[in-house]
C-alpha positions in Angstrom: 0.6 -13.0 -6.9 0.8 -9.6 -4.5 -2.5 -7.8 -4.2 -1.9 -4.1 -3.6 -5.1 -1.8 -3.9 -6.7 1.7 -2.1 -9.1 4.6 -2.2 -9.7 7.8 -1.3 -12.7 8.7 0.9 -14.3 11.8 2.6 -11.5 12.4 5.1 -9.5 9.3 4.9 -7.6 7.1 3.0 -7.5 3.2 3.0 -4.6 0.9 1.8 -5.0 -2.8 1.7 -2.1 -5.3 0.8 -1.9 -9.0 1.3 0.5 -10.4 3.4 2.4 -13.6 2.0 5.7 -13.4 1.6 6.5 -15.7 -1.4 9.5 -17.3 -3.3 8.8 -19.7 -6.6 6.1 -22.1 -5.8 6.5 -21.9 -1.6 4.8 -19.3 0.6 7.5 -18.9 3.2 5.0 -16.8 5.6 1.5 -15.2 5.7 2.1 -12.9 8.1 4.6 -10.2 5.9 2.9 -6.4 6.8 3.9 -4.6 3.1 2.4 -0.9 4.6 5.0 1.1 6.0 4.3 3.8 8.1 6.4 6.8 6.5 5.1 9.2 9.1 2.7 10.3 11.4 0.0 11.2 8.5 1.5 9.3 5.7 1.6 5.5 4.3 3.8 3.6 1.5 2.3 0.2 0.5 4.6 -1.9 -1.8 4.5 -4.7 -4.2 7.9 -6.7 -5.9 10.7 -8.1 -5.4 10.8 -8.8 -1.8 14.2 -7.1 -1.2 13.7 -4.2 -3.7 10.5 -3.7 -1.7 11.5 -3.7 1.9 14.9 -2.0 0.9 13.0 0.9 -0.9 10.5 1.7 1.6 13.1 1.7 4.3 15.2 4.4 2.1 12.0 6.0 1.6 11.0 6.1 5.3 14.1 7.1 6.9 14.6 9.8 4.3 11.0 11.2 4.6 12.3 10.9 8.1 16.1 13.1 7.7 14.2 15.7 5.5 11.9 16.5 9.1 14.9 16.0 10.8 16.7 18.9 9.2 14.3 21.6 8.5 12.3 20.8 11.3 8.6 20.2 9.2 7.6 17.0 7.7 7.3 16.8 3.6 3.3 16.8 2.2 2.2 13.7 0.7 2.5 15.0 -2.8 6.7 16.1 -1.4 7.0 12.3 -0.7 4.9 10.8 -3.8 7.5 13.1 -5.8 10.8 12.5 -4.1 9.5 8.7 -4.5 9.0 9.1 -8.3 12.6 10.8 -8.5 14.7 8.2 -6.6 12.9 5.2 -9.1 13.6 7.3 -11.8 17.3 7.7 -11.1 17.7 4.2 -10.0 15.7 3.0 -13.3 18.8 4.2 -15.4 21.6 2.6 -13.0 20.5 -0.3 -11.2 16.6 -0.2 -11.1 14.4 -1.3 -8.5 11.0 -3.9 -8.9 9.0 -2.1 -6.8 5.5 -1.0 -7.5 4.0 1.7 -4.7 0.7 3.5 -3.3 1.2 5.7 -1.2 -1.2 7.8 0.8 -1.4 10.3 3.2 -3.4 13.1 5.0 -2.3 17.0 4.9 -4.1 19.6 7.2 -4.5 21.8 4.0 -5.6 19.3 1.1 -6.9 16.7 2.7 -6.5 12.9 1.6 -4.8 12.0 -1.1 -3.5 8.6 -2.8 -0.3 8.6 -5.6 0.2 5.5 -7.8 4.1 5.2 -8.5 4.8 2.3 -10.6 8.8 0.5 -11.5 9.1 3.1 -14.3 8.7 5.8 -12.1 5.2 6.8 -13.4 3.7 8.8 -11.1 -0.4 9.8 -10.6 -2.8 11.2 -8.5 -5.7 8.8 -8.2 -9.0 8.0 -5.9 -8.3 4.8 -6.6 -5.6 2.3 -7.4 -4.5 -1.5 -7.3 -1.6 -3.5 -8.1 -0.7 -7.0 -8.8 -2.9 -9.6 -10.3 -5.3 -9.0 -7.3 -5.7 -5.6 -9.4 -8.0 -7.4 -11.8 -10.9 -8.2 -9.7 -10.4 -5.0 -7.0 -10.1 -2.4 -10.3 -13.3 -3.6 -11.5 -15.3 -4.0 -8.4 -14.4 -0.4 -7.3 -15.3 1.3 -10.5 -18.4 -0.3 -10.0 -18.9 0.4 -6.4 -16.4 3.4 -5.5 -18.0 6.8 -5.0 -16.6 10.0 -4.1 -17.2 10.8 -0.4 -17.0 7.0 1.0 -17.8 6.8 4.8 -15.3 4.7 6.1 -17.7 1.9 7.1 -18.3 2.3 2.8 -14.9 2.0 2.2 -14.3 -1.1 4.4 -17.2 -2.8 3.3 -16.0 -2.4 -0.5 -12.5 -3.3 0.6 -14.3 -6.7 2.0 -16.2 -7.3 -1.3 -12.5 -6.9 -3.0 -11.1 -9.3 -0.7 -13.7 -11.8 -1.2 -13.8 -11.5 -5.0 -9.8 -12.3 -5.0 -9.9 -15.2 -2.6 -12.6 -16.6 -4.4 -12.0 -16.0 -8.5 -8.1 -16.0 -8.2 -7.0 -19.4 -9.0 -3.2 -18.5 -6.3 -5.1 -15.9 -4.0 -3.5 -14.5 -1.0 -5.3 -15.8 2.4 -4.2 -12.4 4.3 -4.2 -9.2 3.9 -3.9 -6.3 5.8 -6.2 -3.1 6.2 -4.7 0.6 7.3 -6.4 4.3 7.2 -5.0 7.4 7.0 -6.9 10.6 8.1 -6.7 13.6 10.1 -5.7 11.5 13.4 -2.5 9.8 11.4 -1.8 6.8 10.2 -3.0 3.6 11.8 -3.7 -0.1 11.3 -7.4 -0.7 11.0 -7.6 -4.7 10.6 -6.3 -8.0 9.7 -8.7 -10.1 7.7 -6.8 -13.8 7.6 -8.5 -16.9 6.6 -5.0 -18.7 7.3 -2.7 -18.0 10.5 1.0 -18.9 10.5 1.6 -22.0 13.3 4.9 -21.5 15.3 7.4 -24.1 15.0 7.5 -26.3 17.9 9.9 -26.6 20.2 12.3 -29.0 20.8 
């Protein structure tokens, strides 16, 4: 039941994924972060199979990562978003991975910019995408509310009306999710909104 959605704005972009890490019928934790930082100016959210997920993005990461490394600049948004698209479309015809991806990013000379990279390896430019059954009700809220040019108090606002709509009209909705932004600073984390917080175990 991952909820995986974002949107371009005027200078920025926003990811939002929920944060339960789940198995069957049991929520093992509510605290799982599913945005990776690739680099300074560029973010990879995920939805799937747990361990396709976090073992994708890491290969992603570190090889966003070794490509800097070697020729000494990073890769643009639309590099990564295509080097993503090729390693799922390899791995689709060996041993494929169930991993469904947004990633976003902010270059000096285009801007913003969001891709949609699916398990099939389809790959698209968008303003604005989701994943997940969460997709249902953020899809239709942001067609009706998403404009070009969003302020980033817009953007968050419609990003809380999403949230909302999913906790309240999803019959297994994810308490927690987590909110970063992209923009000409980098990449950062921009808030938590939980309704449900993970006790520690006690101690013996």
């Amino acid at each position: 039941m991952e909820c995986v959605f974002g949107l371009v704005g005027n200078g920025f972009a926003i990811v939002v994924a929920d944060t339960s890490a789940v198995n069957s019928i049991l929520v093992h934790k509510s605290n799982e972060d599913k945005i990776m930082f690739l680099d300074s100016h560029k973010l990879i959210a995920a939805s799937g199979e747990p361990g396709d997920r976090v073992q994708f993005t890491e290969y992603i990461q570190k090889n966003v990562a070794l490509y800097h490394f070697r020729n000494g600049i990073p890769l643009t948004t639309a590099a990564a978003a295509n080097f993503t698209r090729g390693e799922l479309a390899t791995a689709l015809r060996k041993n494929p991975y169930s991993v469904n991806v947004l990633l976003a990013g902010y270059d000096k000379e285009t801007g913003p910019s969001l891709y949609y990279i699916d398990y099939i390896a389809t790959l698209h430019k968008l303003e604005k995408g989701a994943f997940g059954y969460g997709s249902y009700f953020s899809l239709s809220l942001m067609d009706r509310h998403f404009h070009s040019g969003m302020s980033v108090e817009e953007a968050v606002d419609l990003v809380d009306k999403c949230i909302l709509e999913i906790r309240s009209r999803l019959v297994v909705a994810p308490p927690n999710y987590v909110i970063k932004i992209v923009d000409k600073d980098g990449a950062r984390e921009y808030a938590w909104r939980q309704s449900v917080k993970d006790t520690p175990a006690p101690t013996a």
